[in-house]
C-alpha positions as CSV (number, residue, x, y, z in Angstrom):
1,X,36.9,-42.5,82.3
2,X,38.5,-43.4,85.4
3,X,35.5,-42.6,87.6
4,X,32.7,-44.4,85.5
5,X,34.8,-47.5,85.0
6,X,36.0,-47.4,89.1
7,X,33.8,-49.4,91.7
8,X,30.8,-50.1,89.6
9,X,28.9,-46.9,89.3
10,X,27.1,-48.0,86.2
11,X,25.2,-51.3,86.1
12,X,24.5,-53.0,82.9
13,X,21.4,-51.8,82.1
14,X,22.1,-48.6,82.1
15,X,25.3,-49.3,79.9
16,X,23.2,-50.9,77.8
17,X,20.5,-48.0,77.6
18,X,23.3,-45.7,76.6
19,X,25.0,-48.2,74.0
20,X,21.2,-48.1,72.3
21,X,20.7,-44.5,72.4
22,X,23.8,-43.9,70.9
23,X,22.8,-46.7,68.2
24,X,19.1,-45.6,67.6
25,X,19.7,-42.0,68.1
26,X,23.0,-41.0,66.2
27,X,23.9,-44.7,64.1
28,X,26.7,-42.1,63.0
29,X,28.5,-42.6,66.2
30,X,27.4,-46.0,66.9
31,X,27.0,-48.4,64.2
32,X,24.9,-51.8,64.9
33,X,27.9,-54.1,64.9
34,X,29.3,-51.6,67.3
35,X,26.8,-51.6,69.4
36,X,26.8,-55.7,69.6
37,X,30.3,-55.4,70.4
38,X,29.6,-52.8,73.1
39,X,26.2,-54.7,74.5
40,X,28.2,-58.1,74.4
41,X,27.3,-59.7,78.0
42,X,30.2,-61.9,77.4
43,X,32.6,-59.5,78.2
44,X,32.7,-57.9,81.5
45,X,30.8,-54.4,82.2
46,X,34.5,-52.5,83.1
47,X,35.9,-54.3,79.7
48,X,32.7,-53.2,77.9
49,X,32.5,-49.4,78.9
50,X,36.2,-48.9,79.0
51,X,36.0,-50.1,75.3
52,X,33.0,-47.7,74.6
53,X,34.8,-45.1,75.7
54,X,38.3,-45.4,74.6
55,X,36.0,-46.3,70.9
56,X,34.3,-42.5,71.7
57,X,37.4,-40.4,72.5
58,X,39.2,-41.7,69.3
59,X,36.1,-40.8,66.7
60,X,36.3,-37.1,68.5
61,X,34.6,-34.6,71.1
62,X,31.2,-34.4,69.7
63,X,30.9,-38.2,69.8
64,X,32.0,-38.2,73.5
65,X,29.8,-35.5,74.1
66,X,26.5,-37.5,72.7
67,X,28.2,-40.1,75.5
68,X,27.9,-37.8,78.0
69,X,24.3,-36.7,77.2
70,X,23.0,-39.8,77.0
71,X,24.7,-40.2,80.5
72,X,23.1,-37.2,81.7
73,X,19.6,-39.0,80.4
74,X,19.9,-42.2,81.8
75,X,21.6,-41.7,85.1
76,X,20.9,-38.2,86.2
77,X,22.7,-38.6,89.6
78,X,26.0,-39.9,88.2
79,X,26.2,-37.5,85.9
80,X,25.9,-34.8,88.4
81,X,28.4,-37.1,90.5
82,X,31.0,-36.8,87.7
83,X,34.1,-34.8,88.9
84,X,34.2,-32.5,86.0
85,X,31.0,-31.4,86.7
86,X,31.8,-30.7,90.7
87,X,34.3,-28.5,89.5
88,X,32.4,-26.1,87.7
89,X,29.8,-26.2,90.7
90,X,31.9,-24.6,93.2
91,X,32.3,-21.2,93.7
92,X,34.4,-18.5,92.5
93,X,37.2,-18.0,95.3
94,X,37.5,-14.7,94.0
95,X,33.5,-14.1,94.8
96,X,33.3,-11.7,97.9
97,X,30.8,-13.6,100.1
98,X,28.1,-10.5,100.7
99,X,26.9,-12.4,103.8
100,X,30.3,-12.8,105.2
101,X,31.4,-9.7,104.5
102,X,28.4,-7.4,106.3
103,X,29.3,-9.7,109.3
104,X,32.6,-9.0,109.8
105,X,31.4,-5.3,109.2
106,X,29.3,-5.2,112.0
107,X,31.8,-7.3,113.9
108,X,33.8,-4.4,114.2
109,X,31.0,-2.3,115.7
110,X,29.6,-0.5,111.9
């Protein structure tokens, strides 16, 4: 949450594109006066998606998950940007670098 709400990485529109999909898409998880509340531009972007989301993580996993894919949808870069998502992009430190490995091999004259 932390990272989406921090320094303005989502604008309104996309918020907005998100609030809808989650609306249109699955009115389960977003009802229309919901979605008013969420798409209010009286209240400030930060105010608006930190409400969205701490909304989401109370209704349960599967509704923040729909959050996420509609992320995913609408900004593709972020989504990749998100920090849980870096993690399970690096490597396995326990993954024996082939490359490396035939290198230091023939560093020592094999």
């Amino acid at each position: 949450m932390y990272f989406l709400t921090n320094t303005s990485r989502l604008n309104e529109q996309v918020v907005d594109k998100i609030v809808l999909q989650l609306n249109r898409v699955y009115p389960q998880i977003l009802t229309n006066e919901e979605a008013e509340k969420f798409r209010n531009p009286k209240a400030s972007l930060h105010t608006r998606l930190s409400d969205l989301l701490k909304h989401l993580q109370k209704k349960g996993d599967r509704h923040c998950q729909e959050f996420y894919r509609a992320l995913q949808i609408n900004a593709e870069q972020l989504f990749n940007d998100l920090p849980s998502r870096k993690i399970m992009k690096t490597p396995d430190p326990t993954e024996i670098d082939t490359g490396k490995e035939q290198y230091m091999l023939n560093d020592r004259g094999k």
